[in-house]
C-alpha positions as CSV (number, residue, x, y, z in Angstrom):
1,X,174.6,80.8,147.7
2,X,176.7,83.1,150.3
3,X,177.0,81.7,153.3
4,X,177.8,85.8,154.6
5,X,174.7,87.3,155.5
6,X,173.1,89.4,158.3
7,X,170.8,87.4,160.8
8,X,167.7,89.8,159.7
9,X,168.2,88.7,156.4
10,X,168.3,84.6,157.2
11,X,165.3,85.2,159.0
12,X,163.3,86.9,156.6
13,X,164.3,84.0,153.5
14,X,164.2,81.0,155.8
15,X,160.9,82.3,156.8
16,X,159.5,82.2,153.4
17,X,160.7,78.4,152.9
18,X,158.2,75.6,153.5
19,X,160.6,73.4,151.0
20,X,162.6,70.7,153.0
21,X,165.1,70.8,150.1
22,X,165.1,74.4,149.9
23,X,165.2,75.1,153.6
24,X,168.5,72.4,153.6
25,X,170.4,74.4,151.4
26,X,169.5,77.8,153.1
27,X,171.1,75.7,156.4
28,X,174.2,73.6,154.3
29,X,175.1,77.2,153.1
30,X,175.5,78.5,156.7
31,X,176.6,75.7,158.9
32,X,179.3,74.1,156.5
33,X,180.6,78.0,155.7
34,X,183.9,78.2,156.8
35,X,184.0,82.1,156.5
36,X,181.5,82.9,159.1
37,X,181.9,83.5,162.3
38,X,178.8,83.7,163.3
39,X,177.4,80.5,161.4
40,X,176.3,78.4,164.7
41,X,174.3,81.5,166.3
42,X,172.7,81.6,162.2
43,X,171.7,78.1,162.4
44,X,169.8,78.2,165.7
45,X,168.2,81.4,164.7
46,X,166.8,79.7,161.4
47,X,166.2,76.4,163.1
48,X,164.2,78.5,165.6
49,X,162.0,79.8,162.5
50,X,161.9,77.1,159.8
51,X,161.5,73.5,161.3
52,X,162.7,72.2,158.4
53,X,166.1,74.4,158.4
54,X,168.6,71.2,159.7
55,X,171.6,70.4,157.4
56,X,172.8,67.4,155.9
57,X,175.0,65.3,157.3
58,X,177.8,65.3,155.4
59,X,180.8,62.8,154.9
60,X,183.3,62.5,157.8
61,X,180.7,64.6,160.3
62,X,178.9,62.4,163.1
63,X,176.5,64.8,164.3
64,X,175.8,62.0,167.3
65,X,179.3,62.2,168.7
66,X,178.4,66.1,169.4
67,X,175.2,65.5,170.4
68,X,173.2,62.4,171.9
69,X,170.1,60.9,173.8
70,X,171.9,61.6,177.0
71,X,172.5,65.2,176.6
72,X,169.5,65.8,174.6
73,X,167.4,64.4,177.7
74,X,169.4,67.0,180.0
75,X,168.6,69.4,177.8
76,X,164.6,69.1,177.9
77,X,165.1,68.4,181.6
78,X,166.4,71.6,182.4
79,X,163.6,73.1,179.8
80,X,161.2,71.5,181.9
81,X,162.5,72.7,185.1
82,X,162.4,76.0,184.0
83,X,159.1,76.0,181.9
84,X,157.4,74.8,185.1
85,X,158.5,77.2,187.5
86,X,158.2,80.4,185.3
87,X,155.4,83.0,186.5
88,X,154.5,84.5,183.5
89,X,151.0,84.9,182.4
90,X,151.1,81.8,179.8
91,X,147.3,81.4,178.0
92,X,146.0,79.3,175.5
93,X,142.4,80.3,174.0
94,X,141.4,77.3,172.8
95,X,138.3,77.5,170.3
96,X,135.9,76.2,168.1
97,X,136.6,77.9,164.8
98,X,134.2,81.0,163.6
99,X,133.7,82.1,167.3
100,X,135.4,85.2,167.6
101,X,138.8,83.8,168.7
102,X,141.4,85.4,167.1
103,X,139.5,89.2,167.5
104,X,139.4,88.5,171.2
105,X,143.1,86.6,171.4
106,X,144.3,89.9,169.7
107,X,142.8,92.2,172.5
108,X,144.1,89.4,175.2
109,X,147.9,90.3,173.9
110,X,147.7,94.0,173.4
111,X,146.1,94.7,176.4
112,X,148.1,92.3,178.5
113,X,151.2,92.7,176.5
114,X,151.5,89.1,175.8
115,X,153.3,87.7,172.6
116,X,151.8,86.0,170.3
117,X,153.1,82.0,170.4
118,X,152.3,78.5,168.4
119,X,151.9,75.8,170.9
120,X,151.2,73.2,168.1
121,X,155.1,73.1,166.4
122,X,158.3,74.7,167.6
123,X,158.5,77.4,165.3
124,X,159.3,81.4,166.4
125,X,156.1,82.5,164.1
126,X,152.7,82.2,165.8
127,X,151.4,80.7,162.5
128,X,154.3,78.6,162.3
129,X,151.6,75.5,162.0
130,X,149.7,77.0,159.2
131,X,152.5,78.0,157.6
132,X,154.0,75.2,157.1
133,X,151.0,72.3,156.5
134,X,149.6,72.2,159.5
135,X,146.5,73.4,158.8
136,X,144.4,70.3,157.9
137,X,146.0,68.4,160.3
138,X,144.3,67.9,164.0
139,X,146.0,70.5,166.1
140,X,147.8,69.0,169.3
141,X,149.5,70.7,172.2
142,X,153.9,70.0,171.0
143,X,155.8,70.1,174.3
144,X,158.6,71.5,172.8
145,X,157.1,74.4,171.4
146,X,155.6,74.6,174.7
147,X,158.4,74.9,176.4
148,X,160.1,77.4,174.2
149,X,156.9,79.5,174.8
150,X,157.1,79.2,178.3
151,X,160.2,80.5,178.8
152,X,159.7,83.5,176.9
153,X,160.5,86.3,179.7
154,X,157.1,88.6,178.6
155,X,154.5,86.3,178.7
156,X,152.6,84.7,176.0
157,X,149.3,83.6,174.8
158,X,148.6,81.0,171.7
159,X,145.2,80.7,169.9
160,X,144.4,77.2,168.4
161,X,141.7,74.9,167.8
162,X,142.2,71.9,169.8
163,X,139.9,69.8,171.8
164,X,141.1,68.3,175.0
165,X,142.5,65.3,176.5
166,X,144.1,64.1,179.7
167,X,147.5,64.7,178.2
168,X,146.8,67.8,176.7
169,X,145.4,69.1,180.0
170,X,148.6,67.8,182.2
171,X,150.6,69.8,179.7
172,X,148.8,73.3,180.9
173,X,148.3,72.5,184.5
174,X,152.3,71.2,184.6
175,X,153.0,74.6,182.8
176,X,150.4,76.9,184.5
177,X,149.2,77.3,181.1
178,X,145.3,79.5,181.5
179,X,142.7,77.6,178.9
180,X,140.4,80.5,177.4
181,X,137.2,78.5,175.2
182,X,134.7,80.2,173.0
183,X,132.0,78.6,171.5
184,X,129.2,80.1,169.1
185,X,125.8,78.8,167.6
186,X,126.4,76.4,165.4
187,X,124.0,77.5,162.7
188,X,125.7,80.8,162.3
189,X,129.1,79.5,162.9
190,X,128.4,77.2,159.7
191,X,127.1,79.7,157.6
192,X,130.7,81.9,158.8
193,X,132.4,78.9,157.4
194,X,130.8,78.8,153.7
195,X,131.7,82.4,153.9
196,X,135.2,81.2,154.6
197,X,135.6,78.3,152.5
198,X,134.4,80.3,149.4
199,X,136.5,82.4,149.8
200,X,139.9,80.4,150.4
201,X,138.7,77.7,147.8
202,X,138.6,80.3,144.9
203,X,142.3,80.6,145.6
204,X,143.5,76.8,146.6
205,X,141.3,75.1,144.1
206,X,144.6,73.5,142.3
207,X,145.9,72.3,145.6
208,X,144.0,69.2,147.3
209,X,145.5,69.7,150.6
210,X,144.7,73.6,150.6
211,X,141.3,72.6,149.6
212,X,141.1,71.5,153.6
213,X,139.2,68.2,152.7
214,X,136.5,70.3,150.8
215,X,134.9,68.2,147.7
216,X,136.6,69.7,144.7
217,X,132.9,71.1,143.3
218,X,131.9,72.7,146.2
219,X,132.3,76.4,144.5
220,X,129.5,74.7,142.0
221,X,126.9,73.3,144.4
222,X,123.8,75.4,146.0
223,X,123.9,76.9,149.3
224,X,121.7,74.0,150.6
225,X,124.5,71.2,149.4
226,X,127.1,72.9,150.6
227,X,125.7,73.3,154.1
228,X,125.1,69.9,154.2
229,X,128.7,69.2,153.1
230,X,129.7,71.1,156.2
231,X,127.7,69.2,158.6
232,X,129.4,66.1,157.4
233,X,132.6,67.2,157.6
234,X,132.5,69.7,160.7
235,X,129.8,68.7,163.1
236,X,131.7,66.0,164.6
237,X,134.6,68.2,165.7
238,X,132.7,70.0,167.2
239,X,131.4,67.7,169.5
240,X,134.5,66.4,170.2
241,X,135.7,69.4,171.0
242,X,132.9,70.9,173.5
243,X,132.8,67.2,175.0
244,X,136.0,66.7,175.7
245,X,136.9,69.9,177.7
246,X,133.7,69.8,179.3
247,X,134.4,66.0,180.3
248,X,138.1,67.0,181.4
249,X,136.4,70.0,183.4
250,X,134.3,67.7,185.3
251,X,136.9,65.5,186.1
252,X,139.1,68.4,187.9
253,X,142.0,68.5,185.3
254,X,141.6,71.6,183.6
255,X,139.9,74.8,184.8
256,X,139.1,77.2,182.1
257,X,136.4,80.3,181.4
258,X,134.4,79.8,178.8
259,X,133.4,82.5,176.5
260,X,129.9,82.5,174.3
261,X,129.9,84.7,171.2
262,X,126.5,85.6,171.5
263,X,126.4,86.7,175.1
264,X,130.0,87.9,176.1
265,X,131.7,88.5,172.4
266,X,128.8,91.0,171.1
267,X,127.3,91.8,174.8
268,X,129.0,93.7,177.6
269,X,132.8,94.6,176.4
270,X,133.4,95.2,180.3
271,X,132.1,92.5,182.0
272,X,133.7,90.2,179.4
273,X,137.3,92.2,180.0
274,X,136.6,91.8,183.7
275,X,135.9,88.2,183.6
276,X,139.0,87.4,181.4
277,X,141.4,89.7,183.6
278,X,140.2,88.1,186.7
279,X,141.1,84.8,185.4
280,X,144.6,85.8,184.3
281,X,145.1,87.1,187.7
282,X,145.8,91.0,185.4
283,X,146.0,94.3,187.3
284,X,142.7,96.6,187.0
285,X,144.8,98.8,184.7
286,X,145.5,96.3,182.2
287,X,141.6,95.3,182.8
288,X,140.1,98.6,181.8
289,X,142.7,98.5,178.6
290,X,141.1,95.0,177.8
291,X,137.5,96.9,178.0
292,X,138.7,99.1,176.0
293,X,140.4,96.9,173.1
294,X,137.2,94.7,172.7
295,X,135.0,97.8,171.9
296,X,137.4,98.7,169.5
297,X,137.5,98.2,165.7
298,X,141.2,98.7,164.1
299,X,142.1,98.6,161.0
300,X,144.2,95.3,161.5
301,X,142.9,91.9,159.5
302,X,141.8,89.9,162.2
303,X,139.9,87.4,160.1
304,X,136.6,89.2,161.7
305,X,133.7,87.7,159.4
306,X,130.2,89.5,160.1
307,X,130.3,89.6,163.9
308,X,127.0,89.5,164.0
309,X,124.0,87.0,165.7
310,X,121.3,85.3,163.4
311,X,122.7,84.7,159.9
312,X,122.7,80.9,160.5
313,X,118.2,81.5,160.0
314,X,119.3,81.3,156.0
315,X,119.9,77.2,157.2
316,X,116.5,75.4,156.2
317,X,114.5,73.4,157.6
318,X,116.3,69.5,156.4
319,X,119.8,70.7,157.4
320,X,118.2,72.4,160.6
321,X,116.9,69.0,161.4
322,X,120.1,67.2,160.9
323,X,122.2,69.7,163.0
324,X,120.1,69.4,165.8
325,X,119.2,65.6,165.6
326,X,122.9,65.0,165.8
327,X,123.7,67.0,169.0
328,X,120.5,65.2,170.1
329,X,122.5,62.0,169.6
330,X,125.2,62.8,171.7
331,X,123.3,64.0,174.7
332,X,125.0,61.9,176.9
333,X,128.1,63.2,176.2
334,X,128.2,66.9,177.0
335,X,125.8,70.0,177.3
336,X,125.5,71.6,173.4
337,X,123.0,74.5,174.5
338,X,125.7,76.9,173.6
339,X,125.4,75.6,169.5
340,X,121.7,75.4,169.7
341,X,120.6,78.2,171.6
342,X,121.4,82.0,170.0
């Protein structure tokens, strides 16, 4: 394999690599080349791209004596430093799936002129966790790619599904990082998600990981079994998740606006834009952009479902029960009007 190549071109193949042996012998290529001038600026450009793009340590090379604990903990000190004091506007809309995030996210960029960051692995693409495995896994604010984000001169904003905790609520307030939440009733957002698994299932069926945890027949089964599939599987996530922030809200570590679907995502563009704008601390110009953006409908995939109220009816009466004893259950533990209530 050449080791000459341009830096558009390493990009666009390492970017393609999820293989750890594959991505290693992109990197051997270019950091053992000894005809390239350029080979250490190639190898942080891939690194920054493919987290698996780190060469082999060959015979008579001690990468330690080059690098160490010492200097790496100098390094992530200064990161820190400078992370922490940046002003950018830094936001992470944190979501329950199926509620509208990534439309809204979208708007939140263009109209703000933010770029688009993952906050869950160091990796330059904003679906760097997706992209590489990540999917099934339970997402979790990574400092590093945090601070790699941070201190991104423009100003960023990362959409994930996480639910909170203490540590994941330091990381933002440390790094003046906004939290944006939407929520949606649950009954539609579950029918959204047999929508969605259908659809991705048809083409991951070979794959158990791709299949997201799904039973393997779950293309074969009624609509009524595969509702209640998803109430085993999902409902508990999505208590965590509402409880959690709602529990670190209360407690004064985190301070983030809420969105509902149902009243701000499909009601009043404006107020919503205003709401969101105000929170960001954005200028009324970028504001009035924002208004316009959400009562917009472009031509770009932005994994936009129905986008509409009242399709979770189709949910009968058993399922209904179970849905709604279970949030019953857990009372205690946070307010879950915003599932129930359309």
């Amino acid at each position: 394999m050449s080791a000459i190549r341009t830096k558009e071109a390493l990009i666009q193949e390492a970017s393609k690599q999820t293989a750890l042996d594959a991505s290693r012998e992109i990197a051997n290529s270019i950091y053992y080349a000894n005809d390239n001038p350029q080979k250490i600026d190639f190898f942080v450009t891939g690194n920054a791209i493919n987290p698996f793009f780190v060469p082999e340590a060959r015979d008579g090379l001690d990468p330690t004596k080059v690098f160490n604990a010492d200097a790496y903990r100098k390094c992530i000190a200064m990161a820190r430093l400078a992370a922490a004091n940046s002003t950018t506007t830094k936001v992470l809309y944190s979501s329950a799936p199926k509620s509208g995030s990534t439309f809204v996210s979208h708007k939140i960029g263009v109209a703000f002129n933010l770029i688009r960051v993952c906050m869950t692995l160091y990796s330059a693409s904003s679906m760097g966790d997706v992209n590489f495995g990540g999917a099934i896994r339970e997402a979790n604010i990574d400092e590093m790619a945090l601070l790699g984000s941070c201190l991104l001169p423009q100003g960023v904003y990362a959409q994930h599904h996480i639910a909170c905790t203490p540590l994941t609520a330091n990381y933002l307030k440390l790094y003046n990082v906004v939290p944006i939440l939407s929520v949606r009733n649950i009954f539609d957002t579950l029918i959204s998600y047999d929508d969605h698994f259908r659809r991705a299932l048809s083409n991951s069926r070979e794959n158990p990981f791709m299949r997201y945890g799904m039973p393997s027949d779950y293309l074969e089964r009624d609509f009524d079994d595969r509702i209640d599939v998803l109430i085993d599987m999902k409902l508990a996530w999505y208590m965590k998740y509402m409880s959690t922030w709602q529990a670190c809200e209360k407690s004064g570590l985190v301070d983030p606006l809420w969105i509902v679907y149902e009243r701000d995502i499909l009601g009043d563009k404006t107020q919503l834009a205003q709401r969101i704008g105000e929170k960001l601390k954005r200028p009324l110009g970028d504001i009035l952009k924002l208004a316009v953006g959400l009562s917009e409908k472009d031509g770009m995939n932005l994994n936009v479902n129905k986008a509409v109220a009242g399709r979770g009816e189709q949910i009968t009466s058993r399922n209904r029960q179970r849905i709604e004893d279970f949030f019953h259950r857990y009372r205690r533990e946070g307010d879950f009007s915003a599932y129930l209530n359309a």
